[in-house]
N, C-alpha and C positions, 0 to 999 in steps of 0.2 A: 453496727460494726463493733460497739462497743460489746454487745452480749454474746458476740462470737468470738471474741477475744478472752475473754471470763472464762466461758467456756472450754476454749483451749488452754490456758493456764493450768484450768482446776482440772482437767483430764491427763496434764501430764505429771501433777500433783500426785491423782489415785492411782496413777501408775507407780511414780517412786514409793507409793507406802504400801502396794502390792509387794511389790520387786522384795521390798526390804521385810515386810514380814515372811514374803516366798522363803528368803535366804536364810534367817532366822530356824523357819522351823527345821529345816533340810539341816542344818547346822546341831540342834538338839537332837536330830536323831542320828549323829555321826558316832554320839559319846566320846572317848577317849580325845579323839579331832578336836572337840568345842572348847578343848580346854589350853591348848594351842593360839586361838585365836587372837587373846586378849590378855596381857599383865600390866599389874596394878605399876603405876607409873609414881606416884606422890600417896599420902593416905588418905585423899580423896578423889583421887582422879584415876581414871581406865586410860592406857596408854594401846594401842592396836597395835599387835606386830606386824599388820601386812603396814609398810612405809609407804608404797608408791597409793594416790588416788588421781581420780580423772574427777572431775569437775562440770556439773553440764546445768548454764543458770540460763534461766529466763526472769527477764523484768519487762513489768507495764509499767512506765512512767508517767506523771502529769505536772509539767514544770510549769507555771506562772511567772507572767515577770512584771512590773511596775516600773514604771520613768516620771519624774517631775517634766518631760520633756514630749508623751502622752496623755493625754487627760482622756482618752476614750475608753479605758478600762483595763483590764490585763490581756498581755499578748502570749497564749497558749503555745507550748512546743509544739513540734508539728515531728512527732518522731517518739511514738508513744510503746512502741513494741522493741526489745532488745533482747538476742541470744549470745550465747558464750560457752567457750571451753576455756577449761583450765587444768592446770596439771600441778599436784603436791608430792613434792619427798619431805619426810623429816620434820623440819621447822618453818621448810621453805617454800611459797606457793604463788603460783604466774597464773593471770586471767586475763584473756582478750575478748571483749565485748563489741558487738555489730549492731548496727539496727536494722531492723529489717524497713526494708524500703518500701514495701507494696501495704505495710501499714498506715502509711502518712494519709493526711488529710486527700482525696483528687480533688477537691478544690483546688489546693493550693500545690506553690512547690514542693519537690521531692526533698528530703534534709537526707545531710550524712553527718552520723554518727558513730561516734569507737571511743574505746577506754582500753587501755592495757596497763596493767601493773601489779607490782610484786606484794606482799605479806608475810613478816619472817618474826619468829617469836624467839628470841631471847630469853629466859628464864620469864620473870613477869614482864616483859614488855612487851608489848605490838607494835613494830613498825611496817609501815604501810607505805609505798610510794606510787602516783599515780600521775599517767600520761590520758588527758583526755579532748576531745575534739566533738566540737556539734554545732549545728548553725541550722534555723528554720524556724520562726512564730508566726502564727498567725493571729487574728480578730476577725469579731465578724461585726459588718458596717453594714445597718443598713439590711439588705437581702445578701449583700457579697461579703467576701470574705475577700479580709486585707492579709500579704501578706510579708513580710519583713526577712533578710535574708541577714542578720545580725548572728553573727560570726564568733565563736569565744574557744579559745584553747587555754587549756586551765594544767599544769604542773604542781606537784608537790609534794612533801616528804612528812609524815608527821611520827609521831614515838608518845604511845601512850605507857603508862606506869599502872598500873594493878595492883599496886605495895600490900594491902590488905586483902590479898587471896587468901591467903595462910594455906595453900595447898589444897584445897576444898574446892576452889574456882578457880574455873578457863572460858576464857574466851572463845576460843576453839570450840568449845565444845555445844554453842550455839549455833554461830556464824560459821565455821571449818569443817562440821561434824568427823574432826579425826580426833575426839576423845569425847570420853563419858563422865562427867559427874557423877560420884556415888550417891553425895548426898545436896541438898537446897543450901547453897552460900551464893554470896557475892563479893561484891569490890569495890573500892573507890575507885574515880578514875583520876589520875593526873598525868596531864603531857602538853603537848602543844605543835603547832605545825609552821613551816616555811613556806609559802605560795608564792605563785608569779603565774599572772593571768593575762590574757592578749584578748581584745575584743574590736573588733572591727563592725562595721553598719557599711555591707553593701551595698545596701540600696539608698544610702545618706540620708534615711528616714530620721536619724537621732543627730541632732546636730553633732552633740558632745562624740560621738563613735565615728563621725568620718572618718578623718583620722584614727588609726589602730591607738588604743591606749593599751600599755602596757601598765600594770599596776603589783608590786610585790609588797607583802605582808605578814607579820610575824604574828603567831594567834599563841594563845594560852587558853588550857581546856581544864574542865573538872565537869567532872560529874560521879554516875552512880550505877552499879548495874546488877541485878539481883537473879538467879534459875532458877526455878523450880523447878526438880527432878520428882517423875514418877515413876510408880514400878513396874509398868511396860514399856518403860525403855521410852517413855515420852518426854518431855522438857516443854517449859515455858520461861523464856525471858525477858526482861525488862531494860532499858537501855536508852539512861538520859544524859546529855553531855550538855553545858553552854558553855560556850566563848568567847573572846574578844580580841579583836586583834588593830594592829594601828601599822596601814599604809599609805603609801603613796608614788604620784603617776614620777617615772623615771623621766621622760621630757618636762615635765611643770612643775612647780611648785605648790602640787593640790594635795593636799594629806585625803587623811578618811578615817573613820571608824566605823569598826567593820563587827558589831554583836551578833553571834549565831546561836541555835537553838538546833539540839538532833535529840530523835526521840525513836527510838526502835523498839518492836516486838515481834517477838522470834515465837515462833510453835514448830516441831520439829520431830523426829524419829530419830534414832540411831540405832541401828542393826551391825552386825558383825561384818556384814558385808557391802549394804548398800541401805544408804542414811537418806535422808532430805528435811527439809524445811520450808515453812514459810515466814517469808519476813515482811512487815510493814514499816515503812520507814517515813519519816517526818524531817525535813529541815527548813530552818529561817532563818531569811540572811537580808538584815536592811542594811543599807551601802548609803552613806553620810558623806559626800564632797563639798568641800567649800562652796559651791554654786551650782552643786546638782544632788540628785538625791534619787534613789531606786530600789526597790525589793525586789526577791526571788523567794518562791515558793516551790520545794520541790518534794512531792509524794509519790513513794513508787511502792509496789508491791513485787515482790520478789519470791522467787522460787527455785532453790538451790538442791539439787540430786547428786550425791557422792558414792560411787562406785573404787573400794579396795582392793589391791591386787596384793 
């Protein structure tokens, strides 16, 4: 399953990098036309004048999760394949993400999975807002597979700060591919985010989860993130944030501290007309309660195709 999946990833990969070198060359032999395309935006950044793009992501996901309240090992997602559309004008960008359902474990139950949320840039800032919803792990016990029906809908708003662009670096132009770096710069990063998370144990496997905990928390982020532009229009970038943040449960009196770690690496094309990427992405999140204690581990590979109109 798993090498059939690879496989279709990496097939709709060599498609966008087809498409977008296709568009490219068709583009150089218009002349007069190619120059149309694209003006300089900052004194290091390529700003595209077509505004509208369409957005078309695929993620393989592999979530991990840990409970002082399991000793059997980690309980795997069961909701490993994710497609999406999105749409961008301007500074502003909307993604609704699905899971596909005929990729779950048939061992075990079906999971439903979705994300939907906004992206909007501000001079240097990124603010990001996200609605997200999923429920399904499983383990395997034994020759059978155990399977847990633990439930989490997670909200939030975060605002990173980029101060040290100096016009040379975008964000975008990894992650959004609707702009160009001229040349190899980076950024610091500063910001921090607002959450509120809802987690339910259908199946009253976790004691602590019968009961829906709702849990809201205030995080503070730094990190660092560096591109490397090349002169076929190719990119590499780098992308590490930690932070920390201090919550706690709205019905109790449970605090928490909440350490996370993200690590991203971007490889990608940008064409005049139709870009893509691939992203690796790393997070770590241990979860510290007065009388419980939990990790998550969540690695996904990503693969993002952007068509300009």
């Amino acid at each position: 399953m798993l090498c059939r999946l690879v496989f279709v990833l990496s097939l709709i990969c060599a498609c966008g990098m087809a498409l977008g070198q296709g568009q490219d060359s068709l583009k150089i032999g218009d002349g007069d036309r190619a120059a149309i395309v694209e003006t300089e935006h900052e004194d290091g950044i390529v700003e595209f004048r077509r505004k509208f793009l369409i957005r078309f992501l695929c993620n393989y996901n592999f979530v991990s999760f840990w409970s002082s309240e399991f000793d059997g090992g980690a309980l795997k997602s069961n909701r490993p394949v994710d497609v999406g559309l999105g749409l961008g004008y301007g500074d502003f960008y909307w993604d609704f993400i699905y899971a596909l359902p005929f990729t779950s474990n048939n061992k075990s139950s079906k999971s439903i999975s979705f994300e939907t949320g906004f992206d909007f840039f501000p001079g240097n800032w990124w603010v990001k807002g996200v609605y997200r919803s999923y429920s399904g792990f499983s383990t395997d016990v034994g020759d059978s597979s155990l399977y847990v029906d633990l439930w989490e809908r997670d909200v939030y708003v975060s605002a990173l700060w980029l101060g040290t662009s100096n016009g040379e670096f975008s964000p975008r132009a990894a992650f959004f591919l609707d702009r160009r770096q001229r040349h190899s710069a980076g950024s610091l990063i500063l910001g921090g985010r607002i959450q509120g998370t809802k987690t339910k144990d259908k199946d009253e496997f976790f004691p602590y989860y019968q009961e829906p905990k709702e849990i809201f928390s205030s995080w503070v982020d730094m990190g660092y993130t560096y591109t490397w532009v090349f002169d076929n229009k190719a990119f590499l970038n780098l992308w590490g944030v930690a932070g920390v943040a201090v919550g706690g449960d709205t019905e109790e009196d449970d605090y928490m501290l909440l350490p996370e770690i993200i690590a991203k690496f971007a490889f990608g094309y940008i064409g005049e007309i139709w870009s893509w990427n691939n992203v690796l992405e790393t997070e770590y999140m241990p979860v510290i309660f007065d009388s419980h204690w939990e990790q998550k581990l969540v690695c996904a590979y990503k693969i993002l195709i952007v068509r300009r109109f």
